[in-house]
VMD Tcl script that builds the backbone (N, CA, C; Angstrom):
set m [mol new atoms 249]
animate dup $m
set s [atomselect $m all]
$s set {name element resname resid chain x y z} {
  {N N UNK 1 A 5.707 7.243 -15.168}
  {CA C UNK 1 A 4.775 8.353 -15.097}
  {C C UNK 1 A 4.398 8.567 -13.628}
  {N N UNK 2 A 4.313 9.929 -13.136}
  {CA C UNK 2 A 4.242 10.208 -11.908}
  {C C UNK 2 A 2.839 10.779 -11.596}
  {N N UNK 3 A 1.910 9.820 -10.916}
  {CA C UNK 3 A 0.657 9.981 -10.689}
  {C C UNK 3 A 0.031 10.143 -9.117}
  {N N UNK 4 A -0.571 11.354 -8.506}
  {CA C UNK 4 A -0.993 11.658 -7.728}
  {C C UNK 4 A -2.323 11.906 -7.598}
  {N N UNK 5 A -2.715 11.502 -6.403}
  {CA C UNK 5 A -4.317 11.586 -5.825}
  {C C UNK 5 A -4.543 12.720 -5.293}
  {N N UNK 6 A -5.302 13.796 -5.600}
  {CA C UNK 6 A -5.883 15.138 -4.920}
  {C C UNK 6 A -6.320 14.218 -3.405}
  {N N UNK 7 A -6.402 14.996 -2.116}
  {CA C UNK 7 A -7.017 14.535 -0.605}
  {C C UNK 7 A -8.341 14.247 -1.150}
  {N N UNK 8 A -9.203 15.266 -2.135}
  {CA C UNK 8 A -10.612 14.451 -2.030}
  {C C UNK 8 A -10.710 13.704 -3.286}
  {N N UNK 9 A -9.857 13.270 -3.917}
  {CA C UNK 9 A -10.218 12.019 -4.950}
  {C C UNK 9 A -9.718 11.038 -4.026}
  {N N UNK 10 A -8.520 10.706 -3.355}
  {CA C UNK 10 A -8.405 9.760 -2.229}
  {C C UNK 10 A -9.598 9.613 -1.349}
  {N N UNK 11 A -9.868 10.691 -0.949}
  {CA C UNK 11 A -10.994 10.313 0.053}
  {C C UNK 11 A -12.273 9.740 -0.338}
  {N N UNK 12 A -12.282 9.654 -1.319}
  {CA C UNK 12 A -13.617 9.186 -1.888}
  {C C UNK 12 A -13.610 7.853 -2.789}
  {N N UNK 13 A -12.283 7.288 -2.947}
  {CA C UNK 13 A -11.638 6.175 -3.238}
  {C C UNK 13 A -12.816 4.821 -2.810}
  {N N UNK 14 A -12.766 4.739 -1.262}
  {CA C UNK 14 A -13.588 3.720 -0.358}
  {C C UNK 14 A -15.555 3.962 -0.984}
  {N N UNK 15 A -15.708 5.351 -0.798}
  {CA C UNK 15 A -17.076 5.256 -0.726}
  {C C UNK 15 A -17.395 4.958 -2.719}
  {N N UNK 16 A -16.479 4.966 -3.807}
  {CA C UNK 16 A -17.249 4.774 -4.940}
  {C C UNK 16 A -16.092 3.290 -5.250}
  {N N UNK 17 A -15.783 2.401 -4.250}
  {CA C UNK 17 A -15.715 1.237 -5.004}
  {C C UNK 17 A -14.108 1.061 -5.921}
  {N N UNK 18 A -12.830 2.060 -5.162}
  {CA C UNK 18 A -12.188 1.879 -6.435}
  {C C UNK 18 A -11.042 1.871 -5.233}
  {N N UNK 19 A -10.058 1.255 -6.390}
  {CA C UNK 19 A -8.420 1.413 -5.451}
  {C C UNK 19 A -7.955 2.189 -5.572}
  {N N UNK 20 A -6.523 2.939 -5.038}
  {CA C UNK 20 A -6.115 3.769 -5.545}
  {C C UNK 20 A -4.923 2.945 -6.837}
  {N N UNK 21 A -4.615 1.758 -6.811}
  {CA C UNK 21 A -3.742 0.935 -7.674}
  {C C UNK 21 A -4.975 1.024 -9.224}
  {N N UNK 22 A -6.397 1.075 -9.129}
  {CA C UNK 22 A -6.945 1.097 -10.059}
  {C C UNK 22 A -6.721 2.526 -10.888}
  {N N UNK 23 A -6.889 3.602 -10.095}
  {CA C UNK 23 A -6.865 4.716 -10.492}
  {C C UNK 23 A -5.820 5.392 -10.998}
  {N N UNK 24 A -4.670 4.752 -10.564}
  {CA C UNK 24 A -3.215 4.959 -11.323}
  {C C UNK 24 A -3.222 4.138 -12.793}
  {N N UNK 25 A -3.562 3.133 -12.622}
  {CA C UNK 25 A -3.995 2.135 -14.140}
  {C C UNK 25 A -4.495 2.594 -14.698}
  {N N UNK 26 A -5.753 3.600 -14.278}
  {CA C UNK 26 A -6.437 4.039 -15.457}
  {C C UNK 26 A -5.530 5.710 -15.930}
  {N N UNK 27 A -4.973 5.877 -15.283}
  {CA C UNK 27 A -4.095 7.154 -15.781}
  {C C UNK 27 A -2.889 6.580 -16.717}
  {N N UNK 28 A -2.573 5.161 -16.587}
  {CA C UNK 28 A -1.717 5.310 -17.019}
  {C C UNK 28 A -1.489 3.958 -18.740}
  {N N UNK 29 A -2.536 3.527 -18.677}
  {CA C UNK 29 A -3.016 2.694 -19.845}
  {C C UNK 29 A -4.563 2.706 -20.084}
  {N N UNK 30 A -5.210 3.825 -19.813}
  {CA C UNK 30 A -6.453 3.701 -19.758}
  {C C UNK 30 A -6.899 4.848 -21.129}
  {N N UNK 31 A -8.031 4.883 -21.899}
  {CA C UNK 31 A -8.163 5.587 -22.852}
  {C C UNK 31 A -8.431 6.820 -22.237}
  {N N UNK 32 A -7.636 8.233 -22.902}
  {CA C UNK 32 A -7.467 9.615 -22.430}
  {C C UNK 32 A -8.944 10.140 -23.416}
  {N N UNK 33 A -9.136 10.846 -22.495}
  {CA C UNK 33 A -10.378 11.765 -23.427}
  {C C UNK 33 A -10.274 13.412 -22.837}
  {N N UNK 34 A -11.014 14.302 -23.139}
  {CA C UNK 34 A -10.959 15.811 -23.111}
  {C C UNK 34 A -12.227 15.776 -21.753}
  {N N UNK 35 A -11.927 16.526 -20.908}
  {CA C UNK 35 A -12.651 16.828 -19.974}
  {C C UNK 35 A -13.209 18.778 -19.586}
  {N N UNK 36 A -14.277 18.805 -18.770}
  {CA C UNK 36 A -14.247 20.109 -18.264}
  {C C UNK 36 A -13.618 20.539 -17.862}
  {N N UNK 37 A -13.097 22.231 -18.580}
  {CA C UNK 37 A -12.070 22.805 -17.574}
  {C C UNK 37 A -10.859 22.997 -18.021}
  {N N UNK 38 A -10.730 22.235 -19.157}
  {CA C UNK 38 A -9.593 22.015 -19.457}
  {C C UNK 38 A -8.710 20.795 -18.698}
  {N N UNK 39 A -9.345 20.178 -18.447}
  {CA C UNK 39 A -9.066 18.813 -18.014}
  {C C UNK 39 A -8.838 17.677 -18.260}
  {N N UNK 40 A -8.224 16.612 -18.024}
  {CA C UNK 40 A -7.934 15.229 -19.226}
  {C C UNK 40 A -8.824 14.130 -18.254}
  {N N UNK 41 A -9.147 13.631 -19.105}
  {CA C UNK 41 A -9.909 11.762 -18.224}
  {C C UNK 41 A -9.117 10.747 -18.969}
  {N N UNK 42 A -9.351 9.851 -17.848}
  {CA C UNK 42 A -8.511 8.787 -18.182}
  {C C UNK 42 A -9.753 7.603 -17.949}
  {N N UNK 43 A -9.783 6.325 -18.893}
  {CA C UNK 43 A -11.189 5.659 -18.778}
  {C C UNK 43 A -10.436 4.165 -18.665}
  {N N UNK 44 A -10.778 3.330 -17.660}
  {CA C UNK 44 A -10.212 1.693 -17.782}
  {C C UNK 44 A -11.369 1.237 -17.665}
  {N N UNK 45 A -11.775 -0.105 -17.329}
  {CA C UNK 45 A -12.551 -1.070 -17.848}
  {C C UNK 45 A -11.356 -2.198 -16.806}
  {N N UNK 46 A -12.257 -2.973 -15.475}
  {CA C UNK 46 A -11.375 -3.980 -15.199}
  {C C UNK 46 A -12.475 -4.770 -14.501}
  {N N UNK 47 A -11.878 -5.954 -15.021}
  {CA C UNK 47 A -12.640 -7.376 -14.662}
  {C C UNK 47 A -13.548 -7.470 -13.306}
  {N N UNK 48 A -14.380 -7.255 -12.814}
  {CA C UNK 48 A -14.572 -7.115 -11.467}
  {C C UNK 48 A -15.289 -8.564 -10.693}
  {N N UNK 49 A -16.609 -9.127 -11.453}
  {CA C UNK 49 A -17.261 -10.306 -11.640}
  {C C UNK 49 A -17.807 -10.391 -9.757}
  {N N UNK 50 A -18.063 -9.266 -8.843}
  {CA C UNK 50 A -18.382 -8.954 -7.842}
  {C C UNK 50 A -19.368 -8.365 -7.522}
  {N N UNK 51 A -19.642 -8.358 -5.769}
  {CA C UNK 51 A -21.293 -7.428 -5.841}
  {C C UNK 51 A -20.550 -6.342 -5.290}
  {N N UNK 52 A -21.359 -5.142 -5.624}
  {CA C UNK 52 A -21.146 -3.846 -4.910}
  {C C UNK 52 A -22.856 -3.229 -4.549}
  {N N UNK 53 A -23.154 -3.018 -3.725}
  {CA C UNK 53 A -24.420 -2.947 -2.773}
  {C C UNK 53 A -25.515 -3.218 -3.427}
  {N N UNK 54 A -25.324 -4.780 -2.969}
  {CA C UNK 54 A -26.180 -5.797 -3.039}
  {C C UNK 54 A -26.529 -6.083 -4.454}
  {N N UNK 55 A -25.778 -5.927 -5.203}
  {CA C UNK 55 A -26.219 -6.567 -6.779}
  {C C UNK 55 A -24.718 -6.949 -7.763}
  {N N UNK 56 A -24.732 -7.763 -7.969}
  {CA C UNK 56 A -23.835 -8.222 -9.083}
  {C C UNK 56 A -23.352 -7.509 -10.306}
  {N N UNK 57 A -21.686 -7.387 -10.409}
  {CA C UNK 57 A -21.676 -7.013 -11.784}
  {C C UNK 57 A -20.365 -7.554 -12.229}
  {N N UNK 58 A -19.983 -7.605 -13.551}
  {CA C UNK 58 A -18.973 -8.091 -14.397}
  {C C UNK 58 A -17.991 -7.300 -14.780}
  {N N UNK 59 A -18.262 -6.085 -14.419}
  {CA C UNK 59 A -17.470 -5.109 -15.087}
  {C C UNK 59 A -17.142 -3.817 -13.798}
  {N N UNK 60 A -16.023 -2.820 -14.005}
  {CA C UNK 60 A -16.121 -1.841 -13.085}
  {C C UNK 60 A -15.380 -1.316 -13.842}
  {N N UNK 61 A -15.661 0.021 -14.276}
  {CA C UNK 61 A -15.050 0.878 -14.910}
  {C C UNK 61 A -14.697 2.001 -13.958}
  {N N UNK 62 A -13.594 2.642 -14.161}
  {CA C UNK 62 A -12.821 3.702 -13.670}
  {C C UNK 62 A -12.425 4.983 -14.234}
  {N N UNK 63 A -12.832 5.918 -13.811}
  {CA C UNK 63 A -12.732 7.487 -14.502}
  {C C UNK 63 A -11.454 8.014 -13.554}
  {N N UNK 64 A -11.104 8.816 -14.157}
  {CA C UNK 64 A -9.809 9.691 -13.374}
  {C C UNK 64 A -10.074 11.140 -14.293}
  {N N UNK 65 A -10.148 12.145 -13.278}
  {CA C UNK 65 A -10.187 13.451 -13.764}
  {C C UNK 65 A -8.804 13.893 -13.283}
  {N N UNK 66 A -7.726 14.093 -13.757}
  {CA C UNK 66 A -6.946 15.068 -13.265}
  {C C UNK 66 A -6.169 16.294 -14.642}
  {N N UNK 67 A -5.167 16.687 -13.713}
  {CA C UNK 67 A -4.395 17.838 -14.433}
  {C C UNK 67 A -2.845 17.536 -14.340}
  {N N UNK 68 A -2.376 17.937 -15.609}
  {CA C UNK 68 A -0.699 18.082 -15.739}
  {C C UNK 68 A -0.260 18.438 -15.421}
  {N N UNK 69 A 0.661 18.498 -14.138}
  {CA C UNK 69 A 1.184 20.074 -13.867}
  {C C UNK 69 A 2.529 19.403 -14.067}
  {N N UNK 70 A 3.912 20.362 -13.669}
  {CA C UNK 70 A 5.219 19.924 -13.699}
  {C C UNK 70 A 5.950 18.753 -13.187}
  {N N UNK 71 A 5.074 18.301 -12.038}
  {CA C UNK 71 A 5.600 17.140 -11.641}
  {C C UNK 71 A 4.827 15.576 -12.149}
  {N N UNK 72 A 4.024 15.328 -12.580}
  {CA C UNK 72 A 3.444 14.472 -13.788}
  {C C UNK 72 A 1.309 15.038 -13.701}
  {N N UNK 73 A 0.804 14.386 -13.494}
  {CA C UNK 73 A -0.576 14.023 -13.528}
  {C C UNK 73 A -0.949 13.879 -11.911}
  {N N UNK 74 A -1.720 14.775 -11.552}
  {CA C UNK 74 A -2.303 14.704 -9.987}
  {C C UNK 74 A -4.496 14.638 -10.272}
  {N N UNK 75 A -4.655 13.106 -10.132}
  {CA C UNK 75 A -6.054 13.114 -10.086}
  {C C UNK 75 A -6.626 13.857 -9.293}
  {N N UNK 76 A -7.627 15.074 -9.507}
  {CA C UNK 76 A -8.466 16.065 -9.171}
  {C C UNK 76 A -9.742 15.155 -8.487}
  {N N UNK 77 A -10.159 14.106 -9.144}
  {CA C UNK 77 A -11.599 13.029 -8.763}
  {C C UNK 77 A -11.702 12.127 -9.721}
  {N N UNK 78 A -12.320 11.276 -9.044}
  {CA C UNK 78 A -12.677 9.901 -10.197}
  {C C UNK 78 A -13.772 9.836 -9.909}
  {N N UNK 79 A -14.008 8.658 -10.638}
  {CA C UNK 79 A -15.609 8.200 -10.832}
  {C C UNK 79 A -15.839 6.570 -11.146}
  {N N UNK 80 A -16.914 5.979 -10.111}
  {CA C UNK 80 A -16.673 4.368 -10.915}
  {C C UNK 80 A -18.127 3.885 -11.455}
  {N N UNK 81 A -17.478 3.117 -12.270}
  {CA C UNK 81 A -19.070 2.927 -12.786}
  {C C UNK 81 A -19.322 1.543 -13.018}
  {N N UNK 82 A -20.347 0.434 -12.507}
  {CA C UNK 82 A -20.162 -0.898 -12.423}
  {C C UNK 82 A -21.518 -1.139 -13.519}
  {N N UNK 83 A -21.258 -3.110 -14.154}
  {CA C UNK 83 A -22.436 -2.501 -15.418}
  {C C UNK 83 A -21.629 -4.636 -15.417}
}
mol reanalyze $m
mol bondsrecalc $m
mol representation Tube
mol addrep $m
């Protein structure tokens, strides 16, 4: 499966905590759901057991918003969420 980063879902990679190796994972075994727009999400869940500014967590979840076009799935933005 051929998965691409929009410039500002890359760029924003560093400031919310995520890889871009995460964000392909979650496109590509991660649970799909219906988004705005006509848009697909992609949802993972990966082990994290780390701090991210200044507080501890066990978990880091990963959102991927992108779109289908002809050449596979190009993430539009993600989202991370630690818990």
């Amino acid at each position: 499966m051929n998965v691409r980063l929009h410039p500002h879902a890359a760029a924003r990679l560093i400031e919310r905590g995520a890889t871009e190796a995460e964000v392909v994972s979650a496109v590509e075994t991660g649970e799909k759901f219906s988004a705005k727009f006509g848009r697909t999400g992609f949802r993972r869940n990966f082990a994290y057991n780390g701090q991210w500014r200044g507080r501890h967590y066990a978990t880091k979840q990963v959102e991927a918003i992108a779109v289908e076009d002809g050449r596979g799935w190009l993430v539009i933005t993600m989202l991370v969420k630690f818990f």
